[in-house]
C-alpha positions in Angstrom: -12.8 5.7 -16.8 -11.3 6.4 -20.2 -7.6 6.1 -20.6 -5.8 8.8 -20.5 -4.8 10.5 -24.6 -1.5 12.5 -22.8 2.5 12.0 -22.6 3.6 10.3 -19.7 7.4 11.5 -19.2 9.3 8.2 -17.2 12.3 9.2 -15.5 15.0 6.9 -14.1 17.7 7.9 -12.4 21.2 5.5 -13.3 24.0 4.7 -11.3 26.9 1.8 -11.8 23.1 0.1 -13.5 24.8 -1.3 -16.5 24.0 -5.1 -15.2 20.2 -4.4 -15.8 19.9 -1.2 -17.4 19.0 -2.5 -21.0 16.6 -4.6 -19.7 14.8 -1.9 -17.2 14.3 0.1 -20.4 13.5 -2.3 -22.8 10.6 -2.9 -20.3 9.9 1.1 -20.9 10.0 1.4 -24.3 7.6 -1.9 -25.2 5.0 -0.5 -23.1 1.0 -0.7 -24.5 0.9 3.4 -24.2 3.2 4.5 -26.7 3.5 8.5 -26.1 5.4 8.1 -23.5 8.8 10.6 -23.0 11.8 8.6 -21.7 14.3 10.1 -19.6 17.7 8.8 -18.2 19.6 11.0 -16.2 23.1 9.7 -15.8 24.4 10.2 -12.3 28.1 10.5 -12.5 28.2 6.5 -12.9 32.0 5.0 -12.8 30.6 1.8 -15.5 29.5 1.7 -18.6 25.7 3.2 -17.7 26.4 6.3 -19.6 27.6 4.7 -22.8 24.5 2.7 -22.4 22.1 5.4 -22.0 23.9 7.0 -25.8 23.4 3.4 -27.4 19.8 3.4 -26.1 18.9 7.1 -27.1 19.9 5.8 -31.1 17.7 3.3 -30.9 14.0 5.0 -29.7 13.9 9.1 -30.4 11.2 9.1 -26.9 14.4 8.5 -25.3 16.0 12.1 -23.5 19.5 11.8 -21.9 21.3 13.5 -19.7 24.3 13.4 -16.9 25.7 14.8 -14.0 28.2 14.6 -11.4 27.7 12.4 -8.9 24.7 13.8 -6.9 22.7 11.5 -5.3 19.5 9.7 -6.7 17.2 13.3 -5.9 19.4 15.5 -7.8 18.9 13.2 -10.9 15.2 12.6 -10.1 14.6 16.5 -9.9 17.3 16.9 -12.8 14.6 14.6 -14.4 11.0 16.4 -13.4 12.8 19.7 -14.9 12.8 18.1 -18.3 9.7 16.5 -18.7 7.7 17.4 -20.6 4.5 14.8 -20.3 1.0 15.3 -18.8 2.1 12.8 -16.1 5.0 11.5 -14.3 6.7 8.2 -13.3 9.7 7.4 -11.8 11.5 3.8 -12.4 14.7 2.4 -10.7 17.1 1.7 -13.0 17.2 -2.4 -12.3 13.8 -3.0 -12.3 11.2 -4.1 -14.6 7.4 -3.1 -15.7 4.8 -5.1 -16.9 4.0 -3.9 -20.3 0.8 -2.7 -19.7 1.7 -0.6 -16.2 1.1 2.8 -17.9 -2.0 1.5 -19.6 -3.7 0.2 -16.5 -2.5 3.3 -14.4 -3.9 6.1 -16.6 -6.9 3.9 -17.1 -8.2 4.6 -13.4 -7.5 8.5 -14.2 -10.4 11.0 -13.8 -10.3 14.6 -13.0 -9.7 15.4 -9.7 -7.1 12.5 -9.5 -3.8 13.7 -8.8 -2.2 10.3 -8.0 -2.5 6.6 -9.5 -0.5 3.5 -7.8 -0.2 -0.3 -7.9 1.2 -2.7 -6.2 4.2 -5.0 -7.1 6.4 -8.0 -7.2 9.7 -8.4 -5.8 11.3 -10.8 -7.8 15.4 -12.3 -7.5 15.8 -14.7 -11.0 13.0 -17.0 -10.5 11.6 -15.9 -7.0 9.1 -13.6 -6.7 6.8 -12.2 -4.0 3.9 -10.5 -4.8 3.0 -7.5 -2.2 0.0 -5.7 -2.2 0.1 -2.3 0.1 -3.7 -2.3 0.8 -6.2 -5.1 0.3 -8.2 -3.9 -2.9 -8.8 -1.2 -4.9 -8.7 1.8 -3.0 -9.6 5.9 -3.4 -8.2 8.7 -1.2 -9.7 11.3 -0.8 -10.2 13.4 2.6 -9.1 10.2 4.8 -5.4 9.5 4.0 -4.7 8.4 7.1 -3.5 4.8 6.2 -0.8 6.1 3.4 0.6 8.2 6.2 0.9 5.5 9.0 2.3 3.1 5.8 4.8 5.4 5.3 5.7 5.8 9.1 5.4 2.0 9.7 5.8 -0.4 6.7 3.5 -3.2 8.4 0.5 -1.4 8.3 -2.6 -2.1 6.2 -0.2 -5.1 5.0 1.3 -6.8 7.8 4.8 -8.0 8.3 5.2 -10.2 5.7 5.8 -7.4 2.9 8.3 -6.4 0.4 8.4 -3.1 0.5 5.5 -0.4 1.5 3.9 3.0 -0.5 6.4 5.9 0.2 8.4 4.0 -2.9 8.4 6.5 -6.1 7.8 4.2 -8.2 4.6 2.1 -9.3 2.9 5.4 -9.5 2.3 8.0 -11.8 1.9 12.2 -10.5 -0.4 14.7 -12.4 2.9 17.0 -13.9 0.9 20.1 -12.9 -0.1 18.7 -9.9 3.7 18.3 -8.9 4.6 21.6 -10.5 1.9 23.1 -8.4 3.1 21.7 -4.8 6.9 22.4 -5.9 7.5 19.0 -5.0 10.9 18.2 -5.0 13.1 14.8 -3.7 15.6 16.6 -0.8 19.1 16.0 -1.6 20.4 16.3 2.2 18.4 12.9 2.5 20.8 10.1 1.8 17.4 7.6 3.3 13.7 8.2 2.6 14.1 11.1 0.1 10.8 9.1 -1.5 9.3 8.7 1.3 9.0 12.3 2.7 8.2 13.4 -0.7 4.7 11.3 -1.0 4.4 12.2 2.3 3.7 15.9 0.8 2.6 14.2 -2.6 -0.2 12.6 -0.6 -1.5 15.3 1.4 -1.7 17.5 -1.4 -2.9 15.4 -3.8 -6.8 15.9 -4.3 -7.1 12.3 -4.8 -5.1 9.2 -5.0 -6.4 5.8 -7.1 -4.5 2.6 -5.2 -5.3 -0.4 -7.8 -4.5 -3.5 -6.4 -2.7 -5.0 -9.4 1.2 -5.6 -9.5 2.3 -3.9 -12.2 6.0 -3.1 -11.3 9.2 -5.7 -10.8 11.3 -4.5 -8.0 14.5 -6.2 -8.0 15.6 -7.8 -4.4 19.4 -9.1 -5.2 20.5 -5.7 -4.4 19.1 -5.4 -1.1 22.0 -5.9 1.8 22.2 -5.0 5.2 22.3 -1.4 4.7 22.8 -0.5 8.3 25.7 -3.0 9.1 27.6 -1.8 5.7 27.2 1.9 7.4 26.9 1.6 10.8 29.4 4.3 11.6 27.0 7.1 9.3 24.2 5.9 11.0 23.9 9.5 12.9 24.8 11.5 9.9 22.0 9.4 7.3 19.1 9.4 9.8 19.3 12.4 11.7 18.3 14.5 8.6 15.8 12.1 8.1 13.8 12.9 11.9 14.3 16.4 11.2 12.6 15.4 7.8 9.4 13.8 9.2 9.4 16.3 12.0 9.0 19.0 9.8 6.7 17.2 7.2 3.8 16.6 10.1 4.1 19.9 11.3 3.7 21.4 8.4 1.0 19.9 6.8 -0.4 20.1 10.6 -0.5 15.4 10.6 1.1 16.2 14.1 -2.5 17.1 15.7 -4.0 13.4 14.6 -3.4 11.5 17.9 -3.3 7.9 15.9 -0.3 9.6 13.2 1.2 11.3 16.0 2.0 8.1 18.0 3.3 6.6 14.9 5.8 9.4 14.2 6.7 8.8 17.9 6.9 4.5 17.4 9.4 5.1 14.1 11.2 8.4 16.1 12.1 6.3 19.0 13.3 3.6 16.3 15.5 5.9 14.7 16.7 6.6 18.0 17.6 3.5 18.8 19.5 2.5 15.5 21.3 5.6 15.8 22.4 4.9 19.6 23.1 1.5 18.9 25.6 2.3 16.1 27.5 4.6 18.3 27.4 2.2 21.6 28.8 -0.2 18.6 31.6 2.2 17.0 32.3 5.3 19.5 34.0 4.8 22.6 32.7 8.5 23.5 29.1 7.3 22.8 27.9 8.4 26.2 28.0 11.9 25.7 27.2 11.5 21.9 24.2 9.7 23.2 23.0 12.4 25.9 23.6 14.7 23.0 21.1 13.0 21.0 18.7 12.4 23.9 18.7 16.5 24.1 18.2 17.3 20.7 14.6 19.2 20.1 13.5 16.3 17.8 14.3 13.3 19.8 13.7 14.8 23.1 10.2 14.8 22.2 10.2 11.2 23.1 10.5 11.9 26.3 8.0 14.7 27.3 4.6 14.8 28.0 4.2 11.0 28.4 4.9 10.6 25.4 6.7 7.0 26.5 3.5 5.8 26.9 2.2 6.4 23.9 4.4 4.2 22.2 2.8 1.2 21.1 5.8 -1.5 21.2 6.3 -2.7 25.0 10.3 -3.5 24.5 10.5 0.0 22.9 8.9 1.6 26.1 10.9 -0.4 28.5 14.0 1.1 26.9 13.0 4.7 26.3 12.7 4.5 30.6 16.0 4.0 30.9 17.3 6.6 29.0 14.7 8.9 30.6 16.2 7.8 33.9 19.7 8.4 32.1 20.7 4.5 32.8 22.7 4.8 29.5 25.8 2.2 30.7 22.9 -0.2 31.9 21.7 -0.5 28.4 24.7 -0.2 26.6 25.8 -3.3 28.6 22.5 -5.3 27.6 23.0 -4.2 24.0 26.6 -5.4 23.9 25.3 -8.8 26.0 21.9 -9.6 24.3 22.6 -8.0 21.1 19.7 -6.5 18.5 16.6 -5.5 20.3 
């Protein structure tokens, strides 16, 4: 396959990135492919990002900026996909890194009824550095996608648990533009989790084909990474929530929901949402019992427990649980939370 002779428009969306900013884009603009469309979309940041992003559009004229209130990390990717102007897309994190030949080798595996090209990666703090490969080998997808759509529902598979991260990532990819344009796919700002994730869910059942090369091309940057739910464990119902209703109406949609094997593991991460989002409230409301029947009731978590659907989930703890709330023994688990703590 012939590399690809069109634009590829990067977009990275900043916020509060100045630490690694200069870095993440000199890692753009020294790429192999050199028509290449560069665009930083400024996301209300409170450092120095945006005075960064004017210093680095003197220096290379690929480079588009622009900047926003603070929106969230969709507005500024889709503030980003409605100027672009490339062929193809890509979407960086602001402190990561690329290999310099990422766009190369991506558009390299390019043919004409691909739609979709990924790699895999490193995750790298200073001189650590993991490599993680979401499938074993070079992969196609064509009418089969089944194992992107379980990856996205349960990071372990087709990789096990000892992984970084998993495929519904946005970056280490590139998207035909039309292809994109087509679809009107779009990152969902009500979506403060998994905006990427339930947009390659659409991206990937759509997509005519997808090209996995098993090569990591792309630097993903752990130091960040914290206990995300501890530092908001009392928004726990207000981030996830939103994201059920997400994935709920994603499968049903695109009809994934009638697949038996998918099915069961929108139920296995559904009941795990569940859980994170009870616990948080056993942990921070001292009304959680009727904040927790509420959420037993609502339509998308209440699927858990009809049609034996209990039994269906693959994780024994996770079953043993789900009975109890199905028998309403809510105090009987709170008080094993509290006393034997996570899981």
């Amino acid at each position: 396959m012939a590399i690809s002779n069109e634009k590829v428009s990067i977009i990275v969306p900043i916020y509060n990135a100045e630490k690694y900013l200069e870095e993440c884009i000199e890692s753009v603009t020294k790429q192999t492919y050199k028509d290449l469309q560069i665009i930083l979309v400024n996301d209300g940041s409170k450092d120095k990002s945006w005075e960064l992003c004017k210093k680095l559009k003197n220096s290379d004229s690929r480079i588009v900026i622009a900047t926003q209130s603070n929106a969230g990390v969709s507005v500024a990717r889709n503030k980003g996909l409605d100027l672009a102007d490339g062929k193809w897309i890509m979407f960086v994190d602001p402190d990561d890194v690329l290999s310099k030949t990422i766009v190369e080798d991506l558009l390299t595996q390019v043919s004409a009824e691909i739609d979709i090209v990924a790699c895999g990666c490193y995750g790298f703090d200073g001189s650590y550095r993991k490599k993680d490969s979401f499938f074993k080998g070079n992969r196609i997808f064509k009418a089969n996608k089944d194992d992107l759509y379980l990856q996205l529902m349960d990071a372990s598979h087709g990789q096990g648990n000892d992984f970084v991260t998993a495929i519904g990532v946005p970056w280490g990819k590139i998207y035909r533009h039309n292809f994109i344009k087509k679809y009107n796919l779009r990152f969902d700002p009500k979506l403060r989790r998994m905006q990427d994730n339930i947009f390659n869910m659409y991206a990937f059942y759509y997509a005519r084909e997808i090209f996995y090369l098993d090569k990591p091309l792309y630097f993903y940057r752990l130091d960040h990474i914290t206990d995300y739910n501890k530092r908001h464990q009392k928004d726990m119902l207000k981030i996830f929530k939103p994201v059920v209703d997400a994935r709920t109406t994603a499968i049903s949609t695109l009809g994934l929901n009638k697949d038996p094997q998918i099915y069961k593991f929108y139920l296995q991460e559904t009941a795990g949402f569940f859980f994170g989002i009870v616990n948080s409230l056993i942990l921070t409301n001292k009304r959680f019992e009727k904040e927790v029947k509420q959420l037993k009731n609502n339509t998308n978590f209440n699927i858990l427990f009809k049609n034996q659907n209990i039994k269906k989930i693959k994780d024994k703890k996770m079953r043993y649980k789900l009975f109890l709330f199905d028998h309403n023994l809510i105090r009987l688990y709170s008080i094993m939370y509290k006393i034997l703590g996570k899981n």
